[in-house]
C-alpha positions as a printed NumPy array, in Angstrom:
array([[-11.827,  40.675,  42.509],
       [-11.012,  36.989,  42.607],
       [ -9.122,  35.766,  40.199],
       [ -9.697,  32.167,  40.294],
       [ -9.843,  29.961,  36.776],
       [-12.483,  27.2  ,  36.763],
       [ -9.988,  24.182,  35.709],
       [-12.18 ,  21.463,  34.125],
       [-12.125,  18.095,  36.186],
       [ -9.779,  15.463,  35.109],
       [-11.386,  12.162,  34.014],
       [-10.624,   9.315,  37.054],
       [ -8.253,   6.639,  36.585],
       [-11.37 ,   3.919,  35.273],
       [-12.516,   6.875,  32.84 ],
       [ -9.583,   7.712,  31.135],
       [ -8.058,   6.556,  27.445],
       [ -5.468,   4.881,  28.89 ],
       [ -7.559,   2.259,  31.071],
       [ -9.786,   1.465,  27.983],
       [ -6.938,   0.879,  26.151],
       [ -5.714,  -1.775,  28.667],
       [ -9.184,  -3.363,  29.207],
       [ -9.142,  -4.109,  24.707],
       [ -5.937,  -4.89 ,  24.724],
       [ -5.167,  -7.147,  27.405],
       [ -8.332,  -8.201,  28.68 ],
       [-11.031,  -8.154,  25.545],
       [ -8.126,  -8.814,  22.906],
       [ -6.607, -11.475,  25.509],
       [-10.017, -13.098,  25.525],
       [-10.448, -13.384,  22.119],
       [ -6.786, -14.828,  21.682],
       [ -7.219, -17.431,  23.904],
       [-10.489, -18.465,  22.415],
       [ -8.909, -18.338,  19.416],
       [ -6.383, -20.358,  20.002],
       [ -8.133, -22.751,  22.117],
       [-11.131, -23.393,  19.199],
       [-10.996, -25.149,  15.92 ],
       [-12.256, -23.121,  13.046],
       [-14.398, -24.078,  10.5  ],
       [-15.24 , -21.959,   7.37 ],
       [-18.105, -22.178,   5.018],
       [-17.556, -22.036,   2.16 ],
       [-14.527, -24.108,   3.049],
       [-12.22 , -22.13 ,   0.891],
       [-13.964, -18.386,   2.459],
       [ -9.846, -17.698,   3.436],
       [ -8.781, -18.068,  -0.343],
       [-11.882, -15.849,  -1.714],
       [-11.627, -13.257,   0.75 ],
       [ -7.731, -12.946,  -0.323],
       [ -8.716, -12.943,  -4.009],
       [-11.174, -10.145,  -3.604],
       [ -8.621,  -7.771,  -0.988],
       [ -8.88 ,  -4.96 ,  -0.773],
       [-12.334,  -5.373,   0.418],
       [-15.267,  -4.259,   2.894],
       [-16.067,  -7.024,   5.214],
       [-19.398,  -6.681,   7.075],
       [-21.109,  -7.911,   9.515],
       [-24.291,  -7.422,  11.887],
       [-23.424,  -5.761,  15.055],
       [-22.08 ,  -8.205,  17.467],
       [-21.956, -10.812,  15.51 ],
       [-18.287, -10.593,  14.296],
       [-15.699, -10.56 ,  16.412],
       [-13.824, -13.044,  15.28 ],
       [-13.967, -11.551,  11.549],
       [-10.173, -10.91 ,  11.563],
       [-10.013, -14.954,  10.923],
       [-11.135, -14.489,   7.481],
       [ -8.316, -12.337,   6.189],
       [ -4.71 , -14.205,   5.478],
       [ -3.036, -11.414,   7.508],
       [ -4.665,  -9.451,  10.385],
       [ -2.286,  -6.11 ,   9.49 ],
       [ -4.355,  -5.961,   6.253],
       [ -6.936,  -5.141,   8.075],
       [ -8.738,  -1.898,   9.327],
       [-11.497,  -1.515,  11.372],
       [-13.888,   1.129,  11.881],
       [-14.88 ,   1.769,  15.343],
       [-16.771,   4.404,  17.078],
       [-15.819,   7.305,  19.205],
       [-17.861,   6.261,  22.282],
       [-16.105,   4.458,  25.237],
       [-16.89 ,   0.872,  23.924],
       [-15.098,   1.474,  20.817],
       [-12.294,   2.801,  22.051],
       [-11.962,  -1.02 ,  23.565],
       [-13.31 ,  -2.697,  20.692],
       [ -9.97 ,  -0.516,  18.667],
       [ -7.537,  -1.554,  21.153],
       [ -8.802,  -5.384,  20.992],
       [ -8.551,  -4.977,  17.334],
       [ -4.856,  -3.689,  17.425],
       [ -4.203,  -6.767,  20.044],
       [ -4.73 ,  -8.871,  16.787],
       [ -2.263,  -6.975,  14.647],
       [ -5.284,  -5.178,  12.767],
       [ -5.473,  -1.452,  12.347],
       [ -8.671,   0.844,  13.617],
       [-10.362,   4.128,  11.77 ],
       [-11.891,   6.314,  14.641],
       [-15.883,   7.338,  13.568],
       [-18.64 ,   5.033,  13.047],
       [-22.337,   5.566,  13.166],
       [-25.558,   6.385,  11.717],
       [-24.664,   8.855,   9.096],
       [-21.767,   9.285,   7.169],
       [-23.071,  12.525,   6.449],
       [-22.809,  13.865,  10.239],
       [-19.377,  15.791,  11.712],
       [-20.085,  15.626,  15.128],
       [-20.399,  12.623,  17.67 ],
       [-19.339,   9.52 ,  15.169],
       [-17.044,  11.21 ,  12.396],
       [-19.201,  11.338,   9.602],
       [-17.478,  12.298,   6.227],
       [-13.947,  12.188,   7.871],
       [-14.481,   8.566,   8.495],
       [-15.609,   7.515,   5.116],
       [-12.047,   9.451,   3.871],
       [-10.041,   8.015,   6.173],
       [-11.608,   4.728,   4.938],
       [-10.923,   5.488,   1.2  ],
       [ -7.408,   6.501,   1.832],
       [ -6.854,   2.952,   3.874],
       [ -8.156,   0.861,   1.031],
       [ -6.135,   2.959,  -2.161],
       [ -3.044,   1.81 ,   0.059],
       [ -4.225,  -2.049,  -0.396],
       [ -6.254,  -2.096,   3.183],
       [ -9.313,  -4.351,   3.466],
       [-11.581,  -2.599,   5.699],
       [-13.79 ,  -4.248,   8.693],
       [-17.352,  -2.516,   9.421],
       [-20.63 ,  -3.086,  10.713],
       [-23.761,  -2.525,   8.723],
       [-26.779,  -1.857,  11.252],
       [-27.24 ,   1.987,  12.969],
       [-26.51 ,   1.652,  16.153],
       [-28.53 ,   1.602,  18.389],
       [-31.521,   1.236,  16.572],
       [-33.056,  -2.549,  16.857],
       [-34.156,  -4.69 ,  13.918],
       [-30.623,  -4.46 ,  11.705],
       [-31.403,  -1.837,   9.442],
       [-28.301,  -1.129,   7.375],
       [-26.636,   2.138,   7.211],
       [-26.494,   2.819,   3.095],
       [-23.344,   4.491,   4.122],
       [-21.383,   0.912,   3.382],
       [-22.948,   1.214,  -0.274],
       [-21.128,   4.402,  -0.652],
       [-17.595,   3.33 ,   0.502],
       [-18.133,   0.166,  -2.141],
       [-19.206,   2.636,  -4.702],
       [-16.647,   4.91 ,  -4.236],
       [-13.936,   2.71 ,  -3.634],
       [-14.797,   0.236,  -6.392],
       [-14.169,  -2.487,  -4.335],
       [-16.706,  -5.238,  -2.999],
       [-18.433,  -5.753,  -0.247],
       [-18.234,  -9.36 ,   1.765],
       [-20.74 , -10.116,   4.224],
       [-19.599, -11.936,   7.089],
       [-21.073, -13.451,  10.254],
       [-18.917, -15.639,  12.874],
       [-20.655, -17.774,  15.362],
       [-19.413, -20.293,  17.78 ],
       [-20.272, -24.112,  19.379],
       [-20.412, -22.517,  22.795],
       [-21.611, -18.902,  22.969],
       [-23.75 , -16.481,  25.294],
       [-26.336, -14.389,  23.238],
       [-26.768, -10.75 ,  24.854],
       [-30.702, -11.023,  24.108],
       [-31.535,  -7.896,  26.439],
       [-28.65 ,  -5.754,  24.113],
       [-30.044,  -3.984,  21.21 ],
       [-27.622,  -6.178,  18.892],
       [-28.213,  -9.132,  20.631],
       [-24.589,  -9.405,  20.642],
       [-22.856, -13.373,  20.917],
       [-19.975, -13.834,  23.095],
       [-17.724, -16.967,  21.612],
       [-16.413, -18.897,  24.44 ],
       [-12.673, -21.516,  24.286],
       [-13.019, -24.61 ,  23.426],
       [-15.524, -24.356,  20.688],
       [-16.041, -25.007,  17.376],
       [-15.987, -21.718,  15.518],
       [-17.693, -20.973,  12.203],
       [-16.823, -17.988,   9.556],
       [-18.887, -17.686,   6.933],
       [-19.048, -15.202,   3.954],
       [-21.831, -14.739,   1.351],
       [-21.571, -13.832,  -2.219],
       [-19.588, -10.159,  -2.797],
       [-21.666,  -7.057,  -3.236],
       [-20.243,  -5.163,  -6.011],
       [-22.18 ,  -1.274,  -6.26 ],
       [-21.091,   0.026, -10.121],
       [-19.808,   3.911,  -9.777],
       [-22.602,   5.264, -11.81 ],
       [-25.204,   4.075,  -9.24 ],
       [-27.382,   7.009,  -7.906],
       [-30.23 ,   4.501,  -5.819],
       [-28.292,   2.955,  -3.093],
       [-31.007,   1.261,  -1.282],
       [-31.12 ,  -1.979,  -3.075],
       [-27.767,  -2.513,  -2.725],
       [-28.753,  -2.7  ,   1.203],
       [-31.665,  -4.711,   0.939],
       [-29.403,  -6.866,  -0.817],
       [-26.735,  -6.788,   2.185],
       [-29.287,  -7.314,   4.799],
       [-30.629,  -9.905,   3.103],
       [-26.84 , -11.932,   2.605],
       [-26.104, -10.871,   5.861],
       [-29.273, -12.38 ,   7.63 ],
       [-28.731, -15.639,   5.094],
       [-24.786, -15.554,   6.79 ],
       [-25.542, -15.191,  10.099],
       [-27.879, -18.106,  10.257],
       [-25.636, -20.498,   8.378],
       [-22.931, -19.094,  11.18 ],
       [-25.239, -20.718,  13.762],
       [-26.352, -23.572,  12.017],
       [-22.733, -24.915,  11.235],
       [-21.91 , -24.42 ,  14.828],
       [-24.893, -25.857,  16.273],
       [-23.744, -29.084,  13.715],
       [-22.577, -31.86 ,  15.857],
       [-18.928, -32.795,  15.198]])
């Protein structure tokens, strides 16, 4: 009778936690840094730093790929949490985060609803508990990875729930790449460019609300109207 245990196979060197923590960290998060620090920022409206701070703790949101530079926008990046997925790419997009000084919240995704795959229910409490202790909370509103921005009514329900607004965000740069072929047709801000952070009017959903949907119509609409000021400003000439 053979007595051997099937072991499961280790994850490789390139597969494991520990490299996709390096690859945020030091080479996504060290990116951004030096882009950061090598750009001049612009913000629109020009005092977007002293309303965001007025309104803390609060959701900031943005269209897939079109934030990364949302951190910017708070007075201290600590204050900060971020919700990120479970997959691979958001294990890098946490560490890149925590490069900044922010915080991450493991579980994004379509439904908020779900357990499995993206966190679901856990996420939104983990969320909740981060903004009763004064955190402002960073999130994306499309379902990934379904094209044409449709917003998850999930960030509704965290506003409604928390009692705290919702900011929609968009960040865009002078000299960018746009990732047209990737479902988000996510930007890449380059150094040496004149970067612009823009926030619409706060979304405020009332506790007794039952209908969440026009609250994201409303969203997607502020978001759309942010994102394309984003670009506009930065395709301004100096």
């Amino acid at each position: 009778m053979s007595t051997d245990v099937h072991q499961p196979e280790k994850a490789g060197f390139f597969e494991s936690e520990g490299f996709r923590r390096f690859l945020g960290w030091h080479v996504l998060g060290g990116y951004l840094r030096f882009t950061s620090a090598s750009s001049k920022f612009v913000y629109d409206p020009p005092n977007a730093h002293d309303i965001s701070a007025d309104l803390m703790p609060a959701i900031f949101c943005c269209w897939h790929g079109q934030g990364m530079m949302g951190m910017k926008l708070v007075p201290v990046a600590k204050q900060l949490s971020i919700l990120t997925s479970r997959h691979p790419d958001g294990q890098i997009v946490a560490a890149a985060a925590e490069s900044f000084g922010c915080s991450s919240i493991d579980g994004s995704g379509a439904s908020f609803k779900q357990d499995e795959g993206t966190g679901g229910m856990a996420a939104m409490r983990a969320m909740l508990r981060e903004m009763k202790r004064g955190q402002s909370i960073g999130i994306t509103a499309d379902i990934p990875p379904v094209p044409g921005r449709n917003v998850s009514d999930g960030i509704a329900l965290l506003a409604r729930f928390s009692g705290r607004p919702i900011i929609p965000y968009a960040v865009s740069s002078s000299r960018r790449t746009v990732l047209d072929k990737v479902w988000d047709k996510m930007q890449i801000n380059h150094p040496f460019s004149r970067i612009t952070a823009c926030i619409d009017e706060p979304i405020w959903v009332p506790k007794s609300a039952k209908d969440l949907e026009p609250f994201s119509k409303e969203l997607a609409m502020k978001l759309d109207r942010t994102t394309a000021r984003a670009f506009e400003l930065a395709d301004q000439k100096a």
